[in-house]
C-alpha positions as CSV (number, residue, x, y, z in Angstrom):
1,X,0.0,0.0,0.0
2,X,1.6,3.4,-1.0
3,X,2.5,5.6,2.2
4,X,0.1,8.3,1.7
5,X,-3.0,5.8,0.8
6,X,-3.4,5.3,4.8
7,X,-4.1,8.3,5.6
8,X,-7.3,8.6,2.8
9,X,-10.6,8.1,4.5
10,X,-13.5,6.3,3.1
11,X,-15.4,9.4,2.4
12,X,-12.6,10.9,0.9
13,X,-12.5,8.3,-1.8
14,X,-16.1,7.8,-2.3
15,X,-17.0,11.2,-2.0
16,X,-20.4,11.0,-3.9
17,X,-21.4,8.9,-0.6
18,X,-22.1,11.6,1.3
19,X,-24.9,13.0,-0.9
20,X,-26.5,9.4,-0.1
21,X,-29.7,9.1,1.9
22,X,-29.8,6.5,4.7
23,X,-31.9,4.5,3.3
24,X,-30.0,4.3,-0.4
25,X,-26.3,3.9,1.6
26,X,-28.2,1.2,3.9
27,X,-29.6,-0.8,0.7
28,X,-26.1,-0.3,-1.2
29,X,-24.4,-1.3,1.9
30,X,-26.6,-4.8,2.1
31,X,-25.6,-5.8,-1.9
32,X,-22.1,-4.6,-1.5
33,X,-22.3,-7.6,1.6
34,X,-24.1,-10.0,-0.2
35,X,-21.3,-10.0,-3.3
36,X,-18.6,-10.2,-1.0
37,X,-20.4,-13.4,1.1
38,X,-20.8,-14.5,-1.9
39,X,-17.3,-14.7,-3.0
40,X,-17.9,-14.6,-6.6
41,X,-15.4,-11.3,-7.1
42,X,-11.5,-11.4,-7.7
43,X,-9.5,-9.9,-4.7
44,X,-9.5,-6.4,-6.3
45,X,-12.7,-6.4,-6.7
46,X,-13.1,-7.0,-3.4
47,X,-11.2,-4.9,-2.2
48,X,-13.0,-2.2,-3.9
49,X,-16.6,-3.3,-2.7
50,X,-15.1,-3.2,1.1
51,X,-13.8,-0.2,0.9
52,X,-17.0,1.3,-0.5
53,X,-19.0,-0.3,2.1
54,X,-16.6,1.3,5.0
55,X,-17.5,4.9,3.5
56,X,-21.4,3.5,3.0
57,X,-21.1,2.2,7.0
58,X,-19.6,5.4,8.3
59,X,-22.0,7.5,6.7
60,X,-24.7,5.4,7.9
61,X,-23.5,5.4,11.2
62,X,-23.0,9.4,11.0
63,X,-26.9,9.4,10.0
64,X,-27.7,7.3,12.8
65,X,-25.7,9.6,15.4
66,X,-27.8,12.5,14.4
67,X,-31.1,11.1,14.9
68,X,-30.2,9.9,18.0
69,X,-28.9,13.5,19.1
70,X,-32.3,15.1,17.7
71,X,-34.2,12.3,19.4
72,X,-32.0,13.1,22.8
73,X,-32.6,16.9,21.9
74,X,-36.4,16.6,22.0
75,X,-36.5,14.4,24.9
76,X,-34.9,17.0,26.9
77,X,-37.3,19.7,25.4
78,X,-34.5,22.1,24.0
């Protein structure tokens, strides 16, 4: 891997994630799993898919993080 690859986040390489909804990174996230349980792809494909679905899981998580904090928000009448 070169030096300087490291240091690239997920988002940084899949940048169109971030206009994703949840839903659509969610359902892209589940087929990206299914190919790779599958194990019907060559290694660089692979590599690829899981590296798309670590930017799809982050941005899903980061979705998930701000409804909880508008849920907690609410809850606490602000």
């Amino acid at each position: 891997m070169a030096k300087g690859a490291e240091q690239t986040s997920s988002t940084d390489q899949f940048p169109d994630v971030a206009e994703l909804s949840y839903e659509a990174a969610r359902d892209e996230l589940i087929s990206i799993v299914a190919q790779l349980e599958g194990g019907q792809v060559g290694l660089e494909e692979s590599m690829r898919l899981w590296k798309r679905g670590e930017a799809l899981a982050a941005h899903c998580s980061t979705w998930l993080d701000g409804a909880e904090a508008a849920l907690t928000e609410d809850a606490d009448g602000s």
